[in-house]
ChimeraX commands (.cxc) that place a marker at each C-alpha (Angstrom):
marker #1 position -20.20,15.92,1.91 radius 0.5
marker #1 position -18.72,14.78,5.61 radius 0.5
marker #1 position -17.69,11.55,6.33 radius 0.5
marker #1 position -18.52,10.56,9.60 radius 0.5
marker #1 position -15.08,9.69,11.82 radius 0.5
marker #1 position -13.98,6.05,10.81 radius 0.5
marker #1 position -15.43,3.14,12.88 radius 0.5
marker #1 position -13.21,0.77,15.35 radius 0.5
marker #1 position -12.95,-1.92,12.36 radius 0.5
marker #1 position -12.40,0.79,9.82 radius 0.5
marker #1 position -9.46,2.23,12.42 radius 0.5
marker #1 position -8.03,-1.45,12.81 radius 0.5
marker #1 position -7.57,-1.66,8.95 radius 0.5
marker #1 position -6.00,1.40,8.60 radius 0.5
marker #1 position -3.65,0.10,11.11 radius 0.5
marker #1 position -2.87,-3.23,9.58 radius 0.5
marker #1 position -2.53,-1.46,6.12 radius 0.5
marker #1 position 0.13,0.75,7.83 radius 0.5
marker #1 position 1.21,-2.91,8.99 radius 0.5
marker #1 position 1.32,-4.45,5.30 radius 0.5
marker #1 position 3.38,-1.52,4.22 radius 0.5
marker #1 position 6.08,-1.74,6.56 radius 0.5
marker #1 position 6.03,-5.94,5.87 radius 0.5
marker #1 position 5.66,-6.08,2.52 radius 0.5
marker #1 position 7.39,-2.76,0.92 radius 0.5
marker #1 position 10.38,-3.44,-0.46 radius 0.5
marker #1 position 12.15,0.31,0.99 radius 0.5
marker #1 position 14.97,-0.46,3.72 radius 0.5
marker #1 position 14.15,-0.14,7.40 radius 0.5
marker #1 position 14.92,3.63,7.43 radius 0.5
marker #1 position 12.68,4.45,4.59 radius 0.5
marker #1 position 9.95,2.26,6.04 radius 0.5
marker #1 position 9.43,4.39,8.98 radius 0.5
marker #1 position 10.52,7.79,6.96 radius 0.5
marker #1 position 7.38,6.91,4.85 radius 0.5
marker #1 position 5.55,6.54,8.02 radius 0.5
marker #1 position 6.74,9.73,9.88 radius 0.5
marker #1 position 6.23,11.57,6.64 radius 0.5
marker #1 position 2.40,10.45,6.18 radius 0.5
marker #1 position 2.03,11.12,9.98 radius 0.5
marker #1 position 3.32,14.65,9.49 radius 0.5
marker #1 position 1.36,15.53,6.16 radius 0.5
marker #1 position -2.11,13.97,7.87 radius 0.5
marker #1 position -1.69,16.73,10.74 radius 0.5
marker #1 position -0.35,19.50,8.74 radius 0.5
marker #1 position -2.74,18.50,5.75 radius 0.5
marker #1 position -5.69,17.12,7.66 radius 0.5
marker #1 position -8.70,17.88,8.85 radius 0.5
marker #1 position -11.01,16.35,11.86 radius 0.5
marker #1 position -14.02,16.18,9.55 radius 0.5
marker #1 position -13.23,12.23,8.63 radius 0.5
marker #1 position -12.93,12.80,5.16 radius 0.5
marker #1 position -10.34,10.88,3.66 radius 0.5
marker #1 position -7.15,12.74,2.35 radius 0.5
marker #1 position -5.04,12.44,-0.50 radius 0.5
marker #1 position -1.57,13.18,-0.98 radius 0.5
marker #1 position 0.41,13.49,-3.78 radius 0.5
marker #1 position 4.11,11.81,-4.15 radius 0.5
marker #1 position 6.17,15.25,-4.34 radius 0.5
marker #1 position 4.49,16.08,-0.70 radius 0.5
marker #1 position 5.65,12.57,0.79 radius 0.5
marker #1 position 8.91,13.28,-1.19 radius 0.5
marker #1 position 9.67,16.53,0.44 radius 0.5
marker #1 position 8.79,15.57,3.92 radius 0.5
marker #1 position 11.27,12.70,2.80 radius 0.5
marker #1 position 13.73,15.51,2.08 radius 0.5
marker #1 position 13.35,17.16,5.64 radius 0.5
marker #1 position 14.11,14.32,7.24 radius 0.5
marker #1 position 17.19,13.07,5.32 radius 0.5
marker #1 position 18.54,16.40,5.28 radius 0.5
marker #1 position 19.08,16.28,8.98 radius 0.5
marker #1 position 20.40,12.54,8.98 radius 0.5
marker #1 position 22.98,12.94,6.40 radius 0.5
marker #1 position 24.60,15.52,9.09 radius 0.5
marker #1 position 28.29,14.11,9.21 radius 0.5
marker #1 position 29.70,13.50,12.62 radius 0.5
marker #1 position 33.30,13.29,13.57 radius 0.5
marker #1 position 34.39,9.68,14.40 radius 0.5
marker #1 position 38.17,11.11,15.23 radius 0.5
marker #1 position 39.97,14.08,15.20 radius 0.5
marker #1 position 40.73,13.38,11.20 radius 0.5
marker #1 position 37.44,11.97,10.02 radius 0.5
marker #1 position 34.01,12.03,9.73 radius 0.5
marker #1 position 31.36,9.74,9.32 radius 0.5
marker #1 position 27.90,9.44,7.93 radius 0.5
marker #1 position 25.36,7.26,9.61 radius 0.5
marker #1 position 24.86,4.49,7.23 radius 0.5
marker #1 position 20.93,3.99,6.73 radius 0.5
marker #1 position 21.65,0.50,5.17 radius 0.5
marker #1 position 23.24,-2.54,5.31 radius 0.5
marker #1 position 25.44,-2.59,2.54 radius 0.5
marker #1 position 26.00,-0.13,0.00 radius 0.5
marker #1 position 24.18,3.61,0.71 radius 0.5
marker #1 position 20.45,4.48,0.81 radius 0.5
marker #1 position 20.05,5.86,-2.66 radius 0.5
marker #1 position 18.14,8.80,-0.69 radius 0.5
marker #1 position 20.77,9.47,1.32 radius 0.5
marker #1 position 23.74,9.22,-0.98 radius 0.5
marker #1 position 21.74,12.08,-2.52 radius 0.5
marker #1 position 21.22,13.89,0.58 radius 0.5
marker #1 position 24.95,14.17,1.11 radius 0.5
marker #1 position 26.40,15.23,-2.60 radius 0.5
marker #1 position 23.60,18.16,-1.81 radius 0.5
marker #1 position 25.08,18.68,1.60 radius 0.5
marker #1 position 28.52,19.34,0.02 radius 0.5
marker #1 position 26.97,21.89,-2.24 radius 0.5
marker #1 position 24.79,23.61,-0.41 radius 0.5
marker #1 position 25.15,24.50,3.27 radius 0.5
marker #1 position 20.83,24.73,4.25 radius 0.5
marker #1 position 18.16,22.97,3.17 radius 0.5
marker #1 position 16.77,26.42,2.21 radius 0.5
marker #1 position 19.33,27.23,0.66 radius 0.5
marker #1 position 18.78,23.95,-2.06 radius 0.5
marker #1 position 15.41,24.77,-1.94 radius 0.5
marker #1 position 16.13,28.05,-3.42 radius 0.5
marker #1 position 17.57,26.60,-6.58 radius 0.5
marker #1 position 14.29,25.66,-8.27 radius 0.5
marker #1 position 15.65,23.47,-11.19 radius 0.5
marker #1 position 17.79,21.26,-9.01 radius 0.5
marker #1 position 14.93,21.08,-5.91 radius 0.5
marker #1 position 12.25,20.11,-8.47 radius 0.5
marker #1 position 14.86,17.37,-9.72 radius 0.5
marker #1 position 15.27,16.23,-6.49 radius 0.5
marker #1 position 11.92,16.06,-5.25 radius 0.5
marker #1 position 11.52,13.81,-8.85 radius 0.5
marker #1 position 13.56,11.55,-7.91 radius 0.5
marker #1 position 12.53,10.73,-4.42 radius 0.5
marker #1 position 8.96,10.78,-5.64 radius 0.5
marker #1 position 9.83,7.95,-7.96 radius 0.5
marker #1 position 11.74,5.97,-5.20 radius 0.5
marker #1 position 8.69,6.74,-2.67 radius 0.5
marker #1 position 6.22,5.56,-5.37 radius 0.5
marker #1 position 8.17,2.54,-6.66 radius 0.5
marker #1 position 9.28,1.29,-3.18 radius 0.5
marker #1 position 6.13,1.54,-1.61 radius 0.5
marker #1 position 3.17,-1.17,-1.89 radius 0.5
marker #1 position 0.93,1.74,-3.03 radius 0.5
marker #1 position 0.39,0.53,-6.30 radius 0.5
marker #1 position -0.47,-2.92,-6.06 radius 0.5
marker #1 position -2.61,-2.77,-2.64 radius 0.5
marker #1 position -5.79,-4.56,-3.26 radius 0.5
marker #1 position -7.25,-2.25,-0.58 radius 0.5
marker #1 position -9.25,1.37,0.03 radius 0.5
marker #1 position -7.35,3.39,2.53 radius 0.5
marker #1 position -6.84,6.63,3.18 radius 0.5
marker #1 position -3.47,5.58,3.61 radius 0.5
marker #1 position -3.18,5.17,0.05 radius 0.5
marker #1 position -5.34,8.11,-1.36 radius 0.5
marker #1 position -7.86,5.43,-2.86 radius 0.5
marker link #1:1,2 radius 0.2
marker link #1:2,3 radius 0.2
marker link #1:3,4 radius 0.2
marker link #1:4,5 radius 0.2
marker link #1:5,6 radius 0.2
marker link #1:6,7 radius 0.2
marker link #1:7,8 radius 0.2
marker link #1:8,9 radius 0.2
marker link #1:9,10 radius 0.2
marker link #1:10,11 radius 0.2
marker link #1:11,12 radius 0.2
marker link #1:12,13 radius 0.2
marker link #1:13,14 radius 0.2
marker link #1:14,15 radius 0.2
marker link #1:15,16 radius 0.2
marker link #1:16,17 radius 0.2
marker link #1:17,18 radius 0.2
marker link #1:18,19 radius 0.2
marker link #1:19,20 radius 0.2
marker link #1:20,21 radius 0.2
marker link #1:21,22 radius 0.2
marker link #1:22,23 radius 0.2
marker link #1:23,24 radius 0.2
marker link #1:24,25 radius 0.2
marker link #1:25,26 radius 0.2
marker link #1:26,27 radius 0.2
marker link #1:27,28 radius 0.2
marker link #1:28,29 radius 0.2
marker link #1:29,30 radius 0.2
marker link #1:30,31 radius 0.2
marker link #1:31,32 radius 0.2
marker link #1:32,33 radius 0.2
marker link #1:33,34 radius 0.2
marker link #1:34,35 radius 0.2
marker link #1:35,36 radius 0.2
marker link #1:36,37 radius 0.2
marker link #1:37,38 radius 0.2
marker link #1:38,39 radius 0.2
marker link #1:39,40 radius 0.2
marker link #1:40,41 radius 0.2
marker link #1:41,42 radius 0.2
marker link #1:42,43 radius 0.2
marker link #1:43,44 radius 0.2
marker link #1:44,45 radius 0.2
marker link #1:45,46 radius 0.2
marker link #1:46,47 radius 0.2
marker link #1:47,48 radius 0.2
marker link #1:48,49 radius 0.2
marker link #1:49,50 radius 0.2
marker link #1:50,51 radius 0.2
marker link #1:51,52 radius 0.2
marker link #1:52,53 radius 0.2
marker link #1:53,54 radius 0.2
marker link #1:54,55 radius 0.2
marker link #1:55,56 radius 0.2
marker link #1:56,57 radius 0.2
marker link #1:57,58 radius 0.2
marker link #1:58,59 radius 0.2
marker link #1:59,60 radius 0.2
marker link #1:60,61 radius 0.2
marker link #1:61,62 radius 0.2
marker link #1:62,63 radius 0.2
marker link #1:63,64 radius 0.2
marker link #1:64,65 radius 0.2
marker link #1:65,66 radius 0.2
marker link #1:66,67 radius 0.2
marker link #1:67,68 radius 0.2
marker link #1:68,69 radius 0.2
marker link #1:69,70 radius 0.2
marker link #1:70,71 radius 0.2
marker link #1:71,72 radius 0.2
marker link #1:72,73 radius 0.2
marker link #1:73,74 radius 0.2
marker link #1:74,75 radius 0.2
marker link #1:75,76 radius 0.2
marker link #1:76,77 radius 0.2
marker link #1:77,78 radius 0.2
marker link #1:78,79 radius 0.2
marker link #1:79,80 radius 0.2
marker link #1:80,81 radius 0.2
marker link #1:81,82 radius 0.2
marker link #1:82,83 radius 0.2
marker link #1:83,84 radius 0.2
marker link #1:84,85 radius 0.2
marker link #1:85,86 radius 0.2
marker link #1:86,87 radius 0.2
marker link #1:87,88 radius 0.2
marker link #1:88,89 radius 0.2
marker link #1:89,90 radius 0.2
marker link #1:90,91 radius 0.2
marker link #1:91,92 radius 0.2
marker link #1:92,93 radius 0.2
marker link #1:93,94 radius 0.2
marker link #1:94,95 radius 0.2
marker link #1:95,96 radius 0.2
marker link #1:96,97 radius 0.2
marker link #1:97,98 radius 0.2
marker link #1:98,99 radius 0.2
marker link #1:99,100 radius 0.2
marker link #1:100,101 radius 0.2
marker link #1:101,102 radius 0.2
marker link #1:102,103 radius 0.2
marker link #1:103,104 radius 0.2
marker link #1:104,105 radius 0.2
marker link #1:105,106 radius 0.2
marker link #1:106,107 radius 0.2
marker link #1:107,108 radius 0.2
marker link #1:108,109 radius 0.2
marker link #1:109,110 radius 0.2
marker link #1:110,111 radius 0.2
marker link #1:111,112 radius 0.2
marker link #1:112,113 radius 0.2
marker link #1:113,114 radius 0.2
marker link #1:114,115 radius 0.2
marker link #1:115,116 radius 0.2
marker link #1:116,117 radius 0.2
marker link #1:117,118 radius 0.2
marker link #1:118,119 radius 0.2
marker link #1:119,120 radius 0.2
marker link #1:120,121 radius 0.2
marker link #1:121,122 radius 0.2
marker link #1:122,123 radius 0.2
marker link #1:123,124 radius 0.2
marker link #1:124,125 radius 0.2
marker link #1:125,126 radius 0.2
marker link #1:126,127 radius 0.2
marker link #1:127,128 radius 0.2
marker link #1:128,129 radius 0.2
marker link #1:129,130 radius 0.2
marker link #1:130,131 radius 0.2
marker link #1:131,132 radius 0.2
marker link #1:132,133 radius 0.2
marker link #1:133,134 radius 0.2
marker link #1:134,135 radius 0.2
marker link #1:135,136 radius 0.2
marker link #1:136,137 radius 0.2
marker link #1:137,138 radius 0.2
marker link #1:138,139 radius 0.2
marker link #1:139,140 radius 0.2
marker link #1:140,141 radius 0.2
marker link #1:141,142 radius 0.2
marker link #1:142,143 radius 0.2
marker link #1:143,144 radius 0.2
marker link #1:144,145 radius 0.2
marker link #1:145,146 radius 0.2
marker link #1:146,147 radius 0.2
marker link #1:147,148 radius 0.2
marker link #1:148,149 radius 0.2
view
């Protein structure tokens, strides 16, 4: 069955639930809006323009997590004898991150870590489990297609 497209009160909740996650989530800053580019990108990639509502499973916000770490744990050189990594944090290390760069030492592409199934299924695990605890997901009195509910 189609859904119609949302109504203008049903559009203004989605946007306060996207609201109550980034307030009320306990994820850092960075993560916050990760989350939020990553459901951005799997609603056009995934979506369609039919209304219906769409679901999305933690290992697909995971990886999109994934893509976007991998390019922010790049390390840039601060002097001629060091390099830096941006810290995403205040304080100690993203846990994200400081994942993101022990991979980076091992393996020189993201497709190349994708490649090696046990430890990219490991990875995306973990991430998953970080998504899914840090996010308000699972104790959001609300329906929303935010939330796959």
């Amino acid at each position: 069955m189609v859904n119609s497209i949302p109504s203008a009160s049903e559009q203004l909740q989605f946007l306060k639930n996207i609201q109550l996650l980034l307030q009320s989530s306990s994820f850092s800053s960075t993560y916050k809006f990760a989350l939020l580019i990553s459901l951005s990108r799997l609603a056009i990639e995934k979506g369609q323009s039919t209304g219906d509502s769409l679901t999305l499973q933690y290992h697909e916000i995971a990886e999109k997590f994934v893509e976007l770490y991998w390019k922010q744990t790049v390390p840039y050189v601060f002097t001629e004898d060091r390099q830096l990594i941006l810290n995403q944090n205040n304080g100690k290390q993203a846990a994200i991150v400081k994942r993101m760069i022990e991979l980076r030492q091992q393996y020189t592409s993201l497709g190349l870590l994708r490649r090696n199934n046990m430890v990219w299924s490991k990875l995306l695990k973990d991430v998953s489990k970080t998504v899914s605890v840090g996010t308000i997901a699972e104790r959001c009195p609300f329906q929303s297609p935010l939330f796959g509910r």
